[in-house]
N, C-alpha and C positions, 0 to 999 in steps of 0.2 A: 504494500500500500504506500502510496506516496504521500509524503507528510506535506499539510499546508502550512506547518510554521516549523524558525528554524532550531536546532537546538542551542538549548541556555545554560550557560556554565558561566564557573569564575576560578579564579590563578588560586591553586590550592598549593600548601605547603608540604614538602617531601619528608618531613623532620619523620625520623624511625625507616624512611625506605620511599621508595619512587609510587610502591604498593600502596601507602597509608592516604598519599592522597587523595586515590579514588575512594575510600573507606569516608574521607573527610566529605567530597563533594556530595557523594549518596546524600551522605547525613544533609545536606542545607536544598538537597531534592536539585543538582547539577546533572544536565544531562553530559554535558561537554565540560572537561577543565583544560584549566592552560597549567604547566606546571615549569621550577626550571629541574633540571636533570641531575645538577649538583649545587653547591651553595654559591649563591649569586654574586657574595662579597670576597670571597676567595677565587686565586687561579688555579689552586689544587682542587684535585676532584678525586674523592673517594672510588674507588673500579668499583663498578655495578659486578653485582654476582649472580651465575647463570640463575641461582633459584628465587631470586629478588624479580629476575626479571623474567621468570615464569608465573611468580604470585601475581605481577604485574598485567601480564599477557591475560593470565585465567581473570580475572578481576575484573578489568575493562569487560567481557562476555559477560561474566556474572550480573553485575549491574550495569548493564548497558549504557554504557558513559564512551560513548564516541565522537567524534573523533578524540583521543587527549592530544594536545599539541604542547608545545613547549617554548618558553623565552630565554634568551643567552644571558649571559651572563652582564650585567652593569656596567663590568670592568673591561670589556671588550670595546676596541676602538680603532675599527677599519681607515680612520682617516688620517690620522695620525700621523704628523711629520719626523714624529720623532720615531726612527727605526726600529730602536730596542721595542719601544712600545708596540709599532705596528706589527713587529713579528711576535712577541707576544701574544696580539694580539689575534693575529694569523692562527698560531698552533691553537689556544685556547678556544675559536670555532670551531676549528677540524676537528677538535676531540669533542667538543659540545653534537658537530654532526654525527660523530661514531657512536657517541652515548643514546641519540637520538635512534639510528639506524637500527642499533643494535636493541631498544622497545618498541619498535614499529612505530616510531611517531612519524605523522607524514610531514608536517610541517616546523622547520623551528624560527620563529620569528625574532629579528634583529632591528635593532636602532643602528641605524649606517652611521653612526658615526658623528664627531666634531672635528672639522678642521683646524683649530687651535691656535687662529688667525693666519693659517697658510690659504686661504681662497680657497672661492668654492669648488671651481676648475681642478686647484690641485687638489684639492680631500676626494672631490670625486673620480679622479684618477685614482689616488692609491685604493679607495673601495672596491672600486672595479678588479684593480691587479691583487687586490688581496682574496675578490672572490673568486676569481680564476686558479690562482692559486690552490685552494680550498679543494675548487671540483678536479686539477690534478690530479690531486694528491690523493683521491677518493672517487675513484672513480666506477659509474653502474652505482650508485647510491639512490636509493627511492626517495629519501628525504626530502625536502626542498627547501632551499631559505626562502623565508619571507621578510622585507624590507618594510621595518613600518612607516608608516607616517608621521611626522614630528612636530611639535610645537614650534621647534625653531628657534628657542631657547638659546641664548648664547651665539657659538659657532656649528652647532648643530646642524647636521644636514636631512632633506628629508622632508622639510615642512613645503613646498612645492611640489607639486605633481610632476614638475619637469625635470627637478635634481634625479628624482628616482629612478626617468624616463633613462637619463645620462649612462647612468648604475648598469642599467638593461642594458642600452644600450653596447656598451666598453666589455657586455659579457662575452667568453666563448662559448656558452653555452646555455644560452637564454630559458631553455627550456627549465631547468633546474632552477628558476627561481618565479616566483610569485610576489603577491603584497599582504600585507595586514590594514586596517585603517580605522585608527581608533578617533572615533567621535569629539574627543576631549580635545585630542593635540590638532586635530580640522581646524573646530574654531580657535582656536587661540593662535591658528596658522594662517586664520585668516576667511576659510572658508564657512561660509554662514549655513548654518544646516537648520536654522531654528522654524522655517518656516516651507513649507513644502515647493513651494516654486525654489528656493533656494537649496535645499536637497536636490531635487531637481537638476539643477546649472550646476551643482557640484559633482553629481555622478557622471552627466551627460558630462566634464570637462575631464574627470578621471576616465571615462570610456576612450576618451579622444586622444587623449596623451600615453594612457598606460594601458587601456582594457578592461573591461567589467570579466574579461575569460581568466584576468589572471591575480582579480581581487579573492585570495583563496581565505581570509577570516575575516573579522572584526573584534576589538573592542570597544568594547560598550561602557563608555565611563563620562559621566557629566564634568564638568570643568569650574573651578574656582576661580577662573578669569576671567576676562573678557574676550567678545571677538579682537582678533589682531593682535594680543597681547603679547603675543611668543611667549609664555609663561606655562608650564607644563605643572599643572597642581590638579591632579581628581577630586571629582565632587560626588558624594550620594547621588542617585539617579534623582532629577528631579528638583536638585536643592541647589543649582548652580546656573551656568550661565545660558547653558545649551535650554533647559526645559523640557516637557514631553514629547512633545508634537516632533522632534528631531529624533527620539528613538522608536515614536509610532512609525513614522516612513521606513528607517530603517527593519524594525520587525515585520511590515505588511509589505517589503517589496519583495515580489513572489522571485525575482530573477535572483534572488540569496536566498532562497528557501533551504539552501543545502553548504550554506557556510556555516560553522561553528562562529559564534558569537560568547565570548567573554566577558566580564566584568572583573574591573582591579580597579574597584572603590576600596576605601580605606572601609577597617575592619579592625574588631577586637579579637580577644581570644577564643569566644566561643562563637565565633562567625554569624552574630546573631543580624546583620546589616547585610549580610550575601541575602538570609531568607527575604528578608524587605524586598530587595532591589529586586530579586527576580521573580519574587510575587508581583512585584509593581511592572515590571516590564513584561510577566506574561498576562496583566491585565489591559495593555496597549493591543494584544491579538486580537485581530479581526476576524469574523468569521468569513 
């Protein structure tokens, strides 16, 4: 049977194993999480072990939580003029894709990156040779990066639809990568989603420049800024700058019916703000 809406999830935490997550998301009623694969603030990474990531495998079936996908690490920084950092920064993806390959996540989504006042030109070159690099080195990988969308924050790249175009562009292998595009860092990028003619002008300008075929997620996270602010701060669903009416479009557009959509609103310990949000967002479903 073909689902008329899409599945809802949010970035659950790996703390005890990769497994516990999906134990977590069940619990706040996730059909989809985003998770990261090892700890975000570190470059070292624990080895996954084959029976962590068979609990993992059986689990997702168990409770029906698909797609899980996953975010890189913080500290990763494709643009980066400084060598050391960008190779770094280089190994610490490739092992994030191997980590990823190796649980069947189809997609791991990335922030491309800050230029560090070396121009946008030059950030998006070293992005590009560092993700070449990547699919080298790994090569026949099902995974795929995905390139989010950015606030634009600082030297940040990401927050135009045309830097990312660049990214695609400068790849050897276009195929291997997709986008993410979260809600929060649009507007604060500039792009006005709040009212549906403006969703509108926004997708029809991502179809034009990057693809609706190659927008493979979303987050779904309201903003504490304003439009244009380049300020990257999440807001509760609803309690920020974006409002309703920008995640009802995005929920009733049938041509996402089959993207995982996220939430990484702020949250306490016992995840009691994920139930709200995605009670409140599957109350925007239309029949």
């Amino acid at each position: 049977m073909v689902r008329s809406h899409p599945r809802l999830g949010a970035h659950m935490s790996i703390a005890g194993g990769v497994d516990q997550a999906l134990e977590r998301g069940h619990r706040v009623g996730c059909e989809t999480i985003q998770i990261f694969t090892k700890n975000s603030n570190q470059w070292k990474a624990r080895p996954l072990q084959p029976d962590e990531i068979q609990r993992f495998q059986v689990g997702q079936t168990a409770l029906d939580i698909r797609p899980v996908i996953a975010h890189d690490s913080y500290l990763i920084n494709l643009a980066s003029p400084n060598d050391g950092l960008w190779q770094k920064s280089l190994d610490a993806c490739a092992e994030e894709m191997e980590r990823c390959e190796a649980l069947g996540i189809p997609g791991l989504v990335m922030h491309p990156g800050a230029h560090m006042g070396s121009g946008v030109a030059t950030g998006v070159e070293r992005v590009a040779k560092a993700l070449n690099e990547v699919c080298r080195r790994l090569p026949g990988y099902r995974v795929q990066i995905w390139l989010e969308t950015t606030a634009g924050q600082g030297t940040s790249l990401g927050s135009r639809f045309e830097e990312l175009r660049q990214m695609l562009d400068g790849s050897v292998e276009p195929e291997r990568f997709g986008f993410c595009f979260d809600t929060a860092h649009a507007l604060a990028a500039g792009y006005d989603l709040r009212t549906r003619d403006g969703y509108d002008q926004t997708m029809a300008e991502f179809d034009r420049i990057l693809g609706l075929g190659r927008l493979c997620a979303f987050h779904l996270n309201d903003s504490k800024k304003a439009l244009g602010s380049r300020v990257d701060r999440h807001e509760q669903i609803g309690q920020g700058a974006l409002g309703l009416e920008a995640f009802r479009s995005v929920l009733n557009d049938t041509r996402f019916v089959d993207r995982p959509m996220v939430i990484e609103t702020p949250k306490g310990d016992d995840m009691a703000e994920d139930v709200v949000n995605l009670r409140l967002l599957r109350g925007l479903f239309e029949s």
